[in-house]
N, C-alpha and C positions, 0 to 999 in steps of 0.2 A: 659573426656576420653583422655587417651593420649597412645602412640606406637609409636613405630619407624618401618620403612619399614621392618628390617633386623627381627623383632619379625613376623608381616606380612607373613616374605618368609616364617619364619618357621614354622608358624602355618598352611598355605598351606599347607604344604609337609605331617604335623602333621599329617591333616583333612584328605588328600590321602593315605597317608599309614595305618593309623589306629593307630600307636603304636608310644610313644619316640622312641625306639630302632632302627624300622626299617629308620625313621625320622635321626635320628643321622648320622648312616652310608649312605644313599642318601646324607647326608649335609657335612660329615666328620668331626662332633661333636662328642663329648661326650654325651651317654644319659645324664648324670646330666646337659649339658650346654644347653641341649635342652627343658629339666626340667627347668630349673630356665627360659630360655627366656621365656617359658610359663606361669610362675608363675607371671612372671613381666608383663605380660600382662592383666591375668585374675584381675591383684591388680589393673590395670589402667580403668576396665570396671565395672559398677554399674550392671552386670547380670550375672550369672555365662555361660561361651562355653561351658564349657564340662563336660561329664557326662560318669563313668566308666559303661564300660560296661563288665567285665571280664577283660580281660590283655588288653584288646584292649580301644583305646579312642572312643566314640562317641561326637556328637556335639548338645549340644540343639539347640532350636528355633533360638537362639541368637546367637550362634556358628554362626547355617548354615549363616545365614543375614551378618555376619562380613565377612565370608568365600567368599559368593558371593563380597563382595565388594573390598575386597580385591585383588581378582583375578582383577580386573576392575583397580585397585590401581597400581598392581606389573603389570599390560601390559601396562598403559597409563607411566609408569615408566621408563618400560624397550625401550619405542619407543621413549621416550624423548633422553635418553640415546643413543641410535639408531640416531637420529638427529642430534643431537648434536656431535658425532663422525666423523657422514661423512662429506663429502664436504660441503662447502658452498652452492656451485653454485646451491645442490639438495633442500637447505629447500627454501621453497617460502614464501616471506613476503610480507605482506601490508603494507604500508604506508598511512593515513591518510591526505591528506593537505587540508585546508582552503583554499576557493577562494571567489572571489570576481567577478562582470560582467567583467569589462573590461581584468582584468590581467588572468581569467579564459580561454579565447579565444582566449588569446595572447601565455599562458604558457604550457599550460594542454597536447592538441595533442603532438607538439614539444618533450617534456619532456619525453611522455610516449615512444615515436618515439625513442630518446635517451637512454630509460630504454633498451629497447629489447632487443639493441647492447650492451650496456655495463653491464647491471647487469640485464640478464634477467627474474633472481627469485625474483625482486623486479616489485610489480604493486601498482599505485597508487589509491588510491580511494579518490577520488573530495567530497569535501563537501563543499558548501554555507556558509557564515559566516558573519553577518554583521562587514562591516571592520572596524568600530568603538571600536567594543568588540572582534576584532580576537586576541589582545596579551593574553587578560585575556582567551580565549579558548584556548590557547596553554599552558599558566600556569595551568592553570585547570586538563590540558589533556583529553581533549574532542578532539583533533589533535595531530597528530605528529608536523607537519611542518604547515607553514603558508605562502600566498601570506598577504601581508601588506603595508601601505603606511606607508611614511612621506613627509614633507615638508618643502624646504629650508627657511621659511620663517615663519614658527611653526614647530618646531623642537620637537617631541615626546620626554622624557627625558628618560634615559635607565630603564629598569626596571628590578631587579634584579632577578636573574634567570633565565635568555631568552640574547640570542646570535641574533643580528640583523644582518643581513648581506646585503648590497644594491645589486641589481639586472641589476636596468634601471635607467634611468631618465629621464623626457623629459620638456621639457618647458608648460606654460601655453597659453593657445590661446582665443583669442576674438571671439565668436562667434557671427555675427554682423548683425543688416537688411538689406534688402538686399539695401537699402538707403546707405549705408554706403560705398558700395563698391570702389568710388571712393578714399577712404581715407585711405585703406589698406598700402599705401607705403609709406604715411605721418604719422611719429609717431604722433609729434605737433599736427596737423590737429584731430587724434586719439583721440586722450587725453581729446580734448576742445572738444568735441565730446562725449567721455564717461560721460567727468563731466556735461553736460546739457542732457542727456539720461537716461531712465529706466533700471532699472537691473532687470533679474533673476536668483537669490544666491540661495544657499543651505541656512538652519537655523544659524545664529550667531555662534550656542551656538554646534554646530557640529564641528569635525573636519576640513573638506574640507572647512566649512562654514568660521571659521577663517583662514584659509590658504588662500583664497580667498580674502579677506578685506585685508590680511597682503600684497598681491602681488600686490594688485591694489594701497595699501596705496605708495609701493616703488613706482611704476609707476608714480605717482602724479596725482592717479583718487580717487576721492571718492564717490562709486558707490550709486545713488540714488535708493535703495531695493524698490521695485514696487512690483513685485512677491519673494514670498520664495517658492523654488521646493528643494527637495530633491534627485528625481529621472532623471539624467543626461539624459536621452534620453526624457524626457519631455520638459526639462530645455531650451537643443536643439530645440526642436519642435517650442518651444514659439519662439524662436528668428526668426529662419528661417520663422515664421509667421510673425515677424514682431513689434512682442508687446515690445523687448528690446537688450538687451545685456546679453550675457552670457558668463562665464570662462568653459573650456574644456582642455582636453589635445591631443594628436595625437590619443593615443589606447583607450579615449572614441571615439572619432571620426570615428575611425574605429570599431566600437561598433555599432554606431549610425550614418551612411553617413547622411551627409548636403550639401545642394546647396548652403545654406548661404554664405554670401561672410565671408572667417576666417581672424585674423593678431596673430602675435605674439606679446603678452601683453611685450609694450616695458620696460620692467625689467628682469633684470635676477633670475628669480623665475622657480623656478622646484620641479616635485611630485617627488619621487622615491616611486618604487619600491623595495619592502626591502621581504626578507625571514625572518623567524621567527621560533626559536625554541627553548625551555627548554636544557639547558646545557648539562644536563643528559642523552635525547634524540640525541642529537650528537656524541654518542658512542657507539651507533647502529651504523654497516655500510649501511642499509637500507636505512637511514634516510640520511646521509652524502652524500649518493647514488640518493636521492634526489633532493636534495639541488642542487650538481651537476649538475642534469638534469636540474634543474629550470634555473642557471646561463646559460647552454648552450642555452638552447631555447629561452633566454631574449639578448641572444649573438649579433643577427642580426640585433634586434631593438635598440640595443643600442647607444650613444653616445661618446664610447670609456671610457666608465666610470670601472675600475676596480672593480669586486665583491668582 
């Protein structure tokens, strides 16, 4: 089946008035242009609309059914139209982003805080997304935008078609028993310390898991894996009980408070925080209008890092 709107208008008008003629002059057609628009259409339908009725046109079963939907057609048409005319500031968009625990609690309020003032026909809607699999749910488009990590230390490689942009960055921390706390100020002291202690690591074969091994390898620790946690505020728990050593950042930390005694893993290793988004999705203003809001709210936490 095929038509074009402008056959659509005028088969409305057709169905209201009853006749080409009267149809024509409401349209300021020609009967015969009003004719053949008709003709063209009834060729593009496997049922016949119309059915004479004396001078005047009727509509079979199959008319009426096109008739209704089309009116449905030509309003959802002309509001678009309507939208898209006026102002910006009037259409209201959503945004999609990808979160994750930590940067969710850190970004989200802030951000939306930010939309109000500056773009506030744009609202964000949060969704969960294992951070593992967030670039490929942005490729997908299962999201607009994305909270995302990388690591100076496992470097994610680009991936074509997605725009990364850093956010944050913060160092990694030792989360220590509370045995250790005298050692906090002694790297040295630290170190000979990790390398005869238990660890509790994410999985190997995870991302965080190898950023983890890579920061501690720069450090000159190599962590003896006792426990595999996956879940950072677990991970946390176990040390602050005492069973090892764990790697942390500031905004897990502030996720998950610890009495633990903490140190900065002496290497200069950092997560960032990185924004993520499909090329094509960056020419939304919505989206751009985002993004924005993300950097501003990631503004305070920062370490003077440029986004």
């Amino acid at each position: 089946m095929k038509w074009t709107l402008e056959q659509l208008r005028t088969f409305k008008v057709v169905a209201e008035l009853g006749t080409m003629t009267s149809a024509a002059e409401a349209l300021g057609f020609t009967p015969g242009a009003v004719s053949q628009q008709m003709a063209a259409l009834q060729g593009g339908l496997s049922r016949p609309i119309f059915a004479r009725d004396g001078r005047r046109v009727a509509l079979t079963d199959a008319g009426m059914t096109l008739l209704r939907h089309a009116r449905i057609l030509l309003d959802d048409e002309r509001k678009a139209a309507a939208a898209l005319s006026g102002p910006q500031s009037e259409q209201r968009m959503v945004v999609s982003v990808g979160v994750f625990g930590s940067a969710a609690v850190s970004a989200i309020q802030p951000a939306i805080g930010h939309l109000r003032e500056t773009a506030p026909h744009v609202a964000i809607q949060a969704a969960e997304v294992d951070v593992e699999t967030m670039p490929q749910a942005v490729l997908e488009g299962q999201i607009d935008i994305a909270l995302g990590l990388n690591y100076s230390d496992a470097p994610q490689p680009p991936q074509r078609g997605l725009v990364t942009s850093k956010l944050h960055r913060e160092p990694f921390l030792m989360v220590l028993p509370a045995a250790a706390r005298a050692l906090i100020d002694d790297p040295a002291a630290l170190v000979e310390y990790a390398n005869t202690s238990d660890w509790i690591l994410p999985p190997v074969d995870s991302f965080f898991g190898k950023a983890c091994r890579f920061a501690c390898a720069k450090a000159g620790i190599e962590p003896r894996v006792q426990h595999t946690v996956t879940d950072t505020a677990v991970s946390i728990a176990l040390a602050e009980s005492g069973v090892g050593i764990t790697l942390a950042t500031p905004l897990m930390i502030g996720l998950r408070p610890t009495e633990s005694p903490i140190a900065v893993l002496p290497a200069d290793s950092r997560r960032f925080i990185v924004a993520i988004a499909r090329s094509a999705a960056l020419e939304r203003d919505s989206v751009v209008a985002v993004r924005d809001a993300l950097v501003h709210a990631f503004r305070p936490l920062s370490e003077g890092l440029a986004s």
